[in-house]
TIVEX-294816 format. One line per field, with one value per residue (C-alpha): x negated, y negated, z negated; chain. Coordinates in steps of 0.02 Angstrom, whole numbers. Example, Ala and Ser with C-alpha at 12.3 -4.5 7.8 and 13.67 -1.06 7.14 Angstrom:
2
xx	c(-615:-684)
yy	c(225:53)
zz	c(-390:-357)
drentor	c(A:A)
END
This chain:
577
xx	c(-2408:-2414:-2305:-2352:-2426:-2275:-2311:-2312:-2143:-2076:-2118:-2049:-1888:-1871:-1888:-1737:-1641:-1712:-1643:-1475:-1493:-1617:-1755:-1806:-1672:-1575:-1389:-1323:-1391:-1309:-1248:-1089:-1076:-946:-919:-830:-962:-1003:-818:-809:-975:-909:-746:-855:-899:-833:-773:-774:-796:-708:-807:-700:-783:-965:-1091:-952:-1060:-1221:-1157:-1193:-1029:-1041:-959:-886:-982:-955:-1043:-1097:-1188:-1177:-1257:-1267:-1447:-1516:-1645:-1806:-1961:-2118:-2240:-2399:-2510:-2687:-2709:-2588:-2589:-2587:-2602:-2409:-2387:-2454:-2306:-2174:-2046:-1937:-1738:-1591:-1426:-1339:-1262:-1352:-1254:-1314:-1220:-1221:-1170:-1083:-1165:-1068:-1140:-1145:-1299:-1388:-1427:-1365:-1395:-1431:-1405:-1429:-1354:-1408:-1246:-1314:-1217:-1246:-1209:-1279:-1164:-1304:-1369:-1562:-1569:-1771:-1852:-1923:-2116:-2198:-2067:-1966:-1876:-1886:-1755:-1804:-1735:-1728:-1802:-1976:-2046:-2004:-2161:-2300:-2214:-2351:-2320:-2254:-2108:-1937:-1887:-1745:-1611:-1687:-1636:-1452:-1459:-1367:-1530:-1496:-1622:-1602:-1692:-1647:-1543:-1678:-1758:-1950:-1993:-2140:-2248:-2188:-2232:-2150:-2113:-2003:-1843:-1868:-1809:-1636:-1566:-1431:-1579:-1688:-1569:-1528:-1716:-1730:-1578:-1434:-1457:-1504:-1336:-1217:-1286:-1281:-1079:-1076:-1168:-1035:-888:-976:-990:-833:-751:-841:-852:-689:-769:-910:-1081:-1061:-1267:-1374:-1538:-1672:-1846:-1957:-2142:-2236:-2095:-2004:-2039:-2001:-1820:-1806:-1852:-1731:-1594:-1618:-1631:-1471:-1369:-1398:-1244:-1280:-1409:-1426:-1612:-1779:-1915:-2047:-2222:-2350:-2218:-2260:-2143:-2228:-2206:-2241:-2405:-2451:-2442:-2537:-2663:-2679:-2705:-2845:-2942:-2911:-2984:-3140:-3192:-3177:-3300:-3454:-3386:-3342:-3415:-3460:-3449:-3622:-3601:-3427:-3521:-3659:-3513:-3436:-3585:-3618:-3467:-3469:-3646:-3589:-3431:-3409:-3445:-3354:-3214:-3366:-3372:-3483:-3324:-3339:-3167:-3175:-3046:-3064:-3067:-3026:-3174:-3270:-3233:-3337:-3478:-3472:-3570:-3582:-3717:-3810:-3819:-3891:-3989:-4174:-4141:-4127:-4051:-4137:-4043:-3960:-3834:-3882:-3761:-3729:-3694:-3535:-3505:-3522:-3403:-3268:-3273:-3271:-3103:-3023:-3059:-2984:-2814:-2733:-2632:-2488:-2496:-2309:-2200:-2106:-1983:-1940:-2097:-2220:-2370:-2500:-2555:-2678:-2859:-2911:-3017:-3140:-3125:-3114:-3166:-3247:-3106:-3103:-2935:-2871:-2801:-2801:-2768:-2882:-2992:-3072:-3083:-2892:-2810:-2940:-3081:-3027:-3144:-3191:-3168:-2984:-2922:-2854:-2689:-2704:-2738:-2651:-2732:-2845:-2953:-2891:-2867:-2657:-2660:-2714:-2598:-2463:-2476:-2548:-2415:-2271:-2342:-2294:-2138:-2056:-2124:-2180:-2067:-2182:-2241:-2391:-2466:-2626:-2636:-2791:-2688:-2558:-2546:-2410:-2371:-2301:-2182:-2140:-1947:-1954:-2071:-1938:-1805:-1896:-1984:-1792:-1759:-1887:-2004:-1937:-1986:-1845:-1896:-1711:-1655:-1544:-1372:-1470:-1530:-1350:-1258:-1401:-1501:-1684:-1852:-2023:-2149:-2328:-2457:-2625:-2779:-2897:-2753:-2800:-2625:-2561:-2631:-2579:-2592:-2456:-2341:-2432:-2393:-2215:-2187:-2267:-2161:-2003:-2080:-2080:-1909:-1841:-1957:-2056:-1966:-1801:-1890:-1985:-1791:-1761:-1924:-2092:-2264:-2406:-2547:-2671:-2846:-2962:-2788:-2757:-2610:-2547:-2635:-2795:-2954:-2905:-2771:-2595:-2466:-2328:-2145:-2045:-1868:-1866:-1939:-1807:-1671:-1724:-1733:-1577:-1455:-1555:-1618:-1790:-1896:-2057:-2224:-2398:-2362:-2497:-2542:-2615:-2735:-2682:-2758:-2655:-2613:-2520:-2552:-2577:-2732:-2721:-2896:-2901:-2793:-2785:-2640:-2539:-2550:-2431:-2491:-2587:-2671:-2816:-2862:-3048:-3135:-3150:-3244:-3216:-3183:-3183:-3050:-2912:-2794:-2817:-2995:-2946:-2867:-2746:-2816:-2776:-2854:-2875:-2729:-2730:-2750)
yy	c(5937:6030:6051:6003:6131:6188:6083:5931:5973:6010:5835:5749:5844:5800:5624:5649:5690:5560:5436:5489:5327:5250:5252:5088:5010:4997:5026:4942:5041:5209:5323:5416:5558:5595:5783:5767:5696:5833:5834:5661:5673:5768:5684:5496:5602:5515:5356:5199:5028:4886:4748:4616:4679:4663:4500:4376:4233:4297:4194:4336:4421:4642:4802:4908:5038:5225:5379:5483:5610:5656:5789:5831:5858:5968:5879:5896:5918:5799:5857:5787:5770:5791:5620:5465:5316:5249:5317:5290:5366:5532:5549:5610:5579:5688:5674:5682:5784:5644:5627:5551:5445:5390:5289:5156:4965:4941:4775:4617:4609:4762:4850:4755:4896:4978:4929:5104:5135:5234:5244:5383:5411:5483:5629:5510:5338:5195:5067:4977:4966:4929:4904:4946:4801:4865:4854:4776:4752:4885:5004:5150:5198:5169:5318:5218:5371:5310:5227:5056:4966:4930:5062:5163:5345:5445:5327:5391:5324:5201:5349:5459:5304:5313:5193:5182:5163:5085:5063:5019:5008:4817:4837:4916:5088:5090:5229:5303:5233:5063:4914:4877:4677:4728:4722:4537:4496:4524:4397:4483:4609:4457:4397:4559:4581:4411:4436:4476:4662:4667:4585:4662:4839:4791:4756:4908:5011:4919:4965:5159:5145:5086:5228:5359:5317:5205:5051:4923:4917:4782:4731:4735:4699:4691:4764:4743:4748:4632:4613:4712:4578:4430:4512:4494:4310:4281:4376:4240:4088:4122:4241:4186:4261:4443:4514:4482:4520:4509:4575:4504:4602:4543:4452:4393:4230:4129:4215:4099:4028:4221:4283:4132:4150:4322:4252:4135:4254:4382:4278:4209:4416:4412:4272:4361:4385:4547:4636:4823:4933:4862:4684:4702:4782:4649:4523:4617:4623:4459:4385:4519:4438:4275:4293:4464:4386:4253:4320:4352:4554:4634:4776:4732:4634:4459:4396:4210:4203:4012:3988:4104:4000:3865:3997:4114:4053:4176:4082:4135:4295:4216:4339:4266:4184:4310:4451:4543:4671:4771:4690:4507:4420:4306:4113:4164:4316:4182:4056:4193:4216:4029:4043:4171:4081:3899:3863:3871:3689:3690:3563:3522:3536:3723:3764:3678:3543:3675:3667:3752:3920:3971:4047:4205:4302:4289:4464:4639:4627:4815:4892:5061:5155:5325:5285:5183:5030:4917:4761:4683:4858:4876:4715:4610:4693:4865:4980:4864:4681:4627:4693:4600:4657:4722:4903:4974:4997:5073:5021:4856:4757:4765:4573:4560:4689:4615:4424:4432:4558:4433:4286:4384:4466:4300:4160:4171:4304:4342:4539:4526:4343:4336:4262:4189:4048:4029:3851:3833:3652:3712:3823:3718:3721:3904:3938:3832:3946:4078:3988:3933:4121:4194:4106:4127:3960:3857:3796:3763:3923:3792:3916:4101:4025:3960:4095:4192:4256:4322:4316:4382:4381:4484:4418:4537:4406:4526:4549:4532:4570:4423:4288:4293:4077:4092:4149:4056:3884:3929:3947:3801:3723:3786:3704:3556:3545:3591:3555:3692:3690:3740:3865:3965:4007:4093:4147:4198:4224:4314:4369:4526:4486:4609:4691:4759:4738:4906:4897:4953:4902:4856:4881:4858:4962:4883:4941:4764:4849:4884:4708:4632:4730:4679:4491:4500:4608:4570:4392:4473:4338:4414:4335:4441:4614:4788:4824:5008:5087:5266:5450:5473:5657:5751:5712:5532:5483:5315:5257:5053:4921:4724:4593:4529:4326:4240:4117:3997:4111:4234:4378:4336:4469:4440:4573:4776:4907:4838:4969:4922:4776:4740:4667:4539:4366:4249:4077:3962:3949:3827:3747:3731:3564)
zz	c(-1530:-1693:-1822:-1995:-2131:-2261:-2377:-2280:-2203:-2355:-2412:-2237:-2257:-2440:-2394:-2299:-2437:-2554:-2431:-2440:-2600:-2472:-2576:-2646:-2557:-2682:-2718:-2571:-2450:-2529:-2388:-2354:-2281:-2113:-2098:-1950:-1842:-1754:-1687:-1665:-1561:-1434:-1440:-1381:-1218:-1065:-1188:-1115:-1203:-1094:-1021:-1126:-1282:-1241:-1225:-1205:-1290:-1168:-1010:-902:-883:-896:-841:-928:-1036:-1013:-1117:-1007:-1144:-1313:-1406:-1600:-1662:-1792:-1916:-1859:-1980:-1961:-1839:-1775:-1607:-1602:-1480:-1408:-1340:-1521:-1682:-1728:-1565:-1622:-1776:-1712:-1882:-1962:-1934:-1995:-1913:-1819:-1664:-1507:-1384:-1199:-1079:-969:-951:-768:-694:-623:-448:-351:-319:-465:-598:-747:-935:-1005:-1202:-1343:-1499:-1642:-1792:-1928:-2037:-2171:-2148:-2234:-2152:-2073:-1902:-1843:-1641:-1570:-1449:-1285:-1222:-1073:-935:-1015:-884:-1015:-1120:-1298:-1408:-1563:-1657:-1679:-1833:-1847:-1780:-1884:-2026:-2133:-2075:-2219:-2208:-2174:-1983:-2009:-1947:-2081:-2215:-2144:-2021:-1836:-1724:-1545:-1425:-1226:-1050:-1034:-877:-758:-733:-701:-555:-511:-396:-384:-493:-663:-622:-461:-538:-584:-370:-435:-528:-649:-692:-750:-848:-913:-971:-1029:-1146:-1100:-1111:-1295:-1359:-1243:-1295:-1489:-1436:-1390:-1531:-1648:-1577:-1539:-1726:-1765:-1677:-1765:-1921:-1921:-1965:-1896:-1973:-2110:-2066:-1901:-1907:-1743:-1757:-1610:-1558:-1423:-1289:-1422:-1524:-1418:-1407:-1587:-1574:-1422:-1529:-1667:-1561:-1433:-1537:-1722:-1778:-1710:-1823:-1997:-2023:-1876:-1868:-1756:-1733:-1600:-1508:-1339:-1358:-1256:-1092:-975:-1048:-1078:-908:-831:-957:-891:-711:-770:-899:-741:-617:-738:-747:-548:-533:-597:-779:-806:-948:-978:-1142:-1180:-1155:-1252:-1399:-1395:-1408:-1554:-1652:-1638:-1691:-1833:-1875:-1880:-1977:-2062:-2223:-2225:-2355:-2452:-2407:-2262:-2204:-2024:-2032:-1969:-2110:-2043:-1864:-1873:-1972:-1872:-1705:-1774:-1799:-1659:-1494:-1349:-1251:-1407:-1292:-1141:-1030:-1079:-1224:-1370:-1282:-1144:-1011:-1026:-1150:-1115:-1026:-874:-851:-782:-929:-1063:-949:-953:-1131:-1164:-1021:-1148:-1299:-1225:-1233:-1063:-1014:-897:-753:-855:-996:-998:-1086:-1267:-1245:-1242:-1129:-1206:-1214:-1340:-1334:-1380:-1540:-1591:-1685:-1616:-1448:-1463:-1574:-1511:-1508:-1505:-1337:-1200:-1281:-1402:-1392:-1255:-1149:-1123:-1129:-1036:-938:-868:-820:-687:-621:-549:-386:-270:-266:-452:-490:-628:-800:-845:-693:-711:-878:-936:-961:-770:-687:-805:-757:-597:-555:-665:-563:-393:-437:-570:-519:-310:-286:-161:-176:-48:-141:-157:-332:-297:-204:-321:-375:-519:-459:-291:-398:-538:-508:-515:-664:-782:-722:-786:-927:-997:-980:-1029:-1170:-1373:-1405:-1464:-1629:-1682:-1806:-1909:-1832:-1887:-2048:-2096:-2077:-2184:-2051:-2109:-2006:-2030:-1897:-1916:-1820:-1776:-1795:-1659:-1523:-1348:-1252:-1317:-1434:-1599:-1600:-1493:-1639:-1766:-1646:-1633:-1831:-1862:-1743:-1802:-1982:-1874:-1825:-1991:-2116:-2206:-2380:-2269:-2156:-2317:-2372:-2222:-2123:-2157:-2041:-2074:-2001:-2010:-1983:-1851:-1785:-1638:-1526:-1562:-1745:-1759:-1822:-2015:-2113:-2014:-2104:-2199:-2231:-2154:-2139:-2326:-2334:-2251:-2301:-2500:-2413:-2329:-2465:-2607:-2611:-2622:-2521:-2481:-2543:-2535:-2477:-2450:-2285:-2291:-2160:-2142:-2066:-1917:-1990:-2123:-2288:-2220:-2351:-2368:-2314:-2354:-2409:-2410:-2438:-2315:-2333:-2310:-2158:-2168:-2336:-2286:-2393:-2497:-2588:-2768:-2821:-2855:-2744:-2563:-2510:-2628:-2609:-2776:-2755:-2642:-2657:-2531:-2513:-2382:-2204:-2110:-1991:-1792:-1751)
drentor	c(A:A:A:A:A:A:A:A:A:A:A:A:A:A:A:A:A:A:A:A:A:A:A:A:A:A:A:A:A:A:A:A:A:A:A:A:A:A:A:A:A:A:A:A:A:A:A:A:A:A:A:A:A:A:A:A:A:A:A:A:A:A:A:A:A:A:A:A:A:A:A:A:A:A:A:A:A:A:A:A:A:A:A:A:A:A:A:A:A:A:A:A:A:A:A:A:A:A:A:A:A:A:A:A:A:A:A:A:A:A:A:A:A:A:A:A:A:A:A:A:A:A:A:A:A:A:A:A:A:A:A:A:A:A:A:A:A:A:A:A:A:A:A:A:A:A:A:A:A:A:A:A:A:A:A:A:A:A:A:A:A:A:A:A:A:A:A:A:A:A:A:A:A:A:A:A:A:A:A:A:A:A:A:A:A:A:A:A:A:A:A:A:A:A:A:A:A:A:A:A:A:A:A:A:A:A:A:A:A:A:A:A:A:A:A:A:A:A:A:A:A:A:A:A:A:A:A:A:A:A:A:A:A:A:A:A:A:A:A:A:A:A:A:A:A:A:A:A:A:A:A:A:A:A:A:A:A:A:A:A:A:A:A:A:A:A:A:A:A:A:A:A:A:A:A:A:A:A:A:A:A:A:A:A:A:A:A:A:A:A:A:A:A:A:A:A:A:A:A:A:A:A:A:A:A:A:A:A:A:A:A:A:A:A:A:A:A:A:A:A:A:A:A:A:A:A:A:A:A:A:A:A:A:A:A:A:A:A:A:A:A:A:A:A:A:A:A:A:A:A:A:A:A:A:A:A:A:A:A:A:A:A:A:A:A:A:A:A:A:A:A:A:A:A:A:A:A:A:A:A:A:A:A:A:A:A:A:A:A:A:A:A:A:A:A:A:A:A:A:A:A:A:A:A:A:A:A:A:A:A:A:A:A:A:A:A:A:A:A:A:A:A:A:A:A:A:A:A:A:A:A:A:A:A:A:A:A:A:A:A:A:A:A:A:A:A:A:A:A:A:A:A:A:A:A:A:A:A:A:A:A:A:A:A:A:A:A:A:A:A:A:A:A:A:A:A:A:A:A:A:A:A:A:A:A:A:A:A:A:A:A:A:A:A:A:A:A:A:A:A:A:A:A:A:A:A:A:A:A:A:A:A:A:A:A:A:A:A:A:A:A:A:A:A:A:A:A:A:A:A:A:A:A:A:A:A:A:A:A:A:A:A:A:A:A:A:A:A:A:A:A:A:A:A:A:A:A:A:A:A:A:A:A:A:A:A:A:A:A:A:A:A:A:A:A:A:A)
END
């Protein structure tokens, strides 16, 4: 870790005092500032917050809550890494004074385990609060200091702007050595990680907030990436009334479909398909041959993966055809990729009518990454075929030790299964307890979008850990249900084409909490908006820019310089059938 030159911290900490007005938030979000929080921080110490005040609409019953830490923090300047798992991951953002909170939720059943929390006061308060979504199976206390996801870097961190930050472990603790889906044997730490959790910790952030600053945040809002990001969706469809703005990125909403898709793509690589770094590259360039142009602009950014679908062939790759070894691949290669690309059906109807899980790509299958996560390499192939039991990443793909490891632990709740048996028919009463638990697919938002509730999910076009059709589906079922004309006053999609899970590969960086704070406070509905690529490090040089379509639009290039948003146009793209 490094700290940034002088000049660079002297422009992170003068964002921090710019957003004492919040910036271009406008004149709602002005702060105020509470010079006795350092007192008062000391003072929450050993508070407790009764079990009658917290989650009583989740179902699930709760402990009390109890702060067992508190400590008041200096601001800290920017500073950057040289490496991380991602590039966001290497910013480490300036703060603000405030006072950081940690405690626990007691459970219901004894022995089942804690809900830990953690709730950030700021010095200077903008009345607001923004709670952080988890990742993977969670088990990791989320500090609620990070950027918000997707945020360009020389962005102020939501706590800089003012805001009460919250973040949790979702009612389990991960330990070393054993594997992440083992919580999911007991029952109130499912449903604690399916949703419970999230809401009974946001009752207790309000009333931690209400007792230092003497009075409740007057707006929430829920920011969350990939299971981050199905939290926000869960938050909107069972608890409309407890956030007032969500923010969905790469949400992995359908949860059930995902993690038996990651079985079957898993099980095609056993079977003779897996690929190496060659083979994945051949693939790449191919598709990138076949439809890098088709927004009219040779950038190597798929812009129309729909479109290129009906262009891209992999058995065009066939060992003795046109290709020849060592980047030629197999009958069984090109099956798995076909496997990935088809939409996975359910031997029944899951949760909310769905039964389908979508295909995969094509787009970004070689992205390379700063870390060890991007494209093909990461999510789906490892850096060899699937073990039998899974091995953990990176030896193994993350989609395979993820659902093989979700179909042992959720759905057999059998540790020693050998997935390779697993027939979801035999199990069906048990994968619609989880599926009603666990998938974000209820298309009904008619109770968040009439009490004002406001939704944006971002979609990335080349993601791999989940697929981004997934989201797209859901939308346009939620359109469905409501009709379009009522959902466009309350919810928008869009999508990012040749991104990344984690968002890399083409422009990704956009600023959604001051998008849906203007939304939400403002009646400032979002159309096109910038998404920026950025250097990683201090100044942050923008490097390329495109707009963010609204879905179903996809950015065209209209001419002039192919790194500016400017030269590019939304038009519409085609529509899953």
């Amino acid at each position: 870790m490094r700290t940034v030159p002088n000049t660079a911290r002297s422009a992170s900490l003068a964002l921090l005092v710019a957003v004492a007005g919040c910036g271009s938030l406008g004149e709602g979000a002005r702060t105020m500032a509470y010079p006795d929080l350092r007192e008062t921080c000391a003072r929450l110490l050993g508070q407790t917050v009764p079990a009658q005040l917290i989650g009583a609409d989740t179902g699930a019953g709760s402990g009390d809550a109890v702060i067992t830490e508190t400590a008041f923090e200096s601001a800290r300047p920017l500073a950057v890494s040289e490496r991380g798992p991602t590039p966001a991951a290497r910013i480490e953002p300036a703060l603000p004074p405030y006072c950081k909170v940690i405690g626990r939720i007691a459970p219901v059943r004894r022995g089942a385990p804690d809900i830990l929390f953690r709730v950030n006061l700021p010095l200077e308060w903008n009345g607001r609060l923004v709670q952080y979504g988890g990742g993977g199976f969670n088990g990791v206390l989320i500090t609620g200091t990070a950027l918000v996801p997707g945020q360009p870097y020389d962005r102020p961190t939501a706590l800089a702007r003012g805001f009460v930050t919250v973040g949790t472990d979702s009612g389990h603790q991960t330990r070393p050595g054993e594997p992440v889906q083992r919580f999911a044997l007991d029952d109130e730490a499912l449903v604690n990680f399916a949703h419970a959790s999230y809401k009974k910790v946001r009752d207790v952030a309000f009333e931690i907030a209400r007792r230092a600053y003497g009075r409740a945040p007057a707006r929430a809002y829920f920011v969350g990436s990939s299971e981050g990001g199905r939290e926000a969706l869960v938050m909107a469809q069972r608890y409309p009334a407890a956030f007032d703005g969500v923010f969905a990125r790469v949400p992995v909403l359908n949860w059930t479909g995902l993690q038996h898709a990651g079985l079957r793509d898993g099980l095609a690589l056993a079977s003779g398909g897996w690929m190496d770094r060659a083979q994945t590259q051949s693939v790449h360039d191919a598709v990138l041959a076949a439809c890098d142009e088709l927004d009219g602009l040779k950038d190597g950014i798929v812009a129309d993966p729909l479109g290129c679908r009906q262009r891209f062939d992999p058995a065009r790759l066939a060992c003795g055809a046109a290709t020849a070894p060592p980047r030629c691949l197999t009958a069984a290669q090109i099956a798995a990729i076909r496997t990935l690309m088809s939409p996975l059906v359910m031997p029944f109807e899951l949760a909310h009518g769905v039964r389908e899980y979508p295909g995969r790509g094509p787009s970004g299958e070689a992205i390379p990454s700063s870390g060890p996560t991007g494209g093909w390499g990461s999510w789906w192939l490892g850096e060899s075929a699937p073990d039998f039991p899974p091995s953990a990443p990176p030896k193994n793909g993350i989609a395979w030790y993820y659902g093989a490891g979700a179909i042992q632990y959720f759905y057999a709740r059998d540790p020693a299964l050998d997935v390779r048996r697993y027939d979801p028919a035999a199990y069906r009463e048990r994968i619609m307890q989880v599926s009603a638990l666990m998938d974000a697919t209820d298309p009904d938002l008619s109770a968040f979008a009439a009490r004002g509730g406001k939704l944006i999910i971002l979609e990335y076009l080349a993601d791999y850990a989940q697929s981004p059709y997934a989201g797209i589906q859901y939308f346009e079922s939620v359109e469905r249900r409501m009709g379009a004309a009522r959902v466009a006053e309350f919810a928008r999609l869009y999508a990012a084409p040749n991104v990344d899970h984690v968002g890399t590969g083409a422009p990704a960086l956009v600023d959604m909490l001051e998008v849906l704070v203007r939304w939400v406070e403002h009646g400032e509905a979002p159309g096109t908006l910038r998404v920026l690529e950025q250097e990683p490090r201090a100044p942050f040089a923008v490097l390329r820019s495109r707009p963010l379509c609204r879905w179903p639009q996809i950015a065209r290039y209209r001419g002039g310089d192919p790194d500016r948003a400017e030269s590019f146009t939304c038009t519409p793209a085609p529509r899953q059938g």
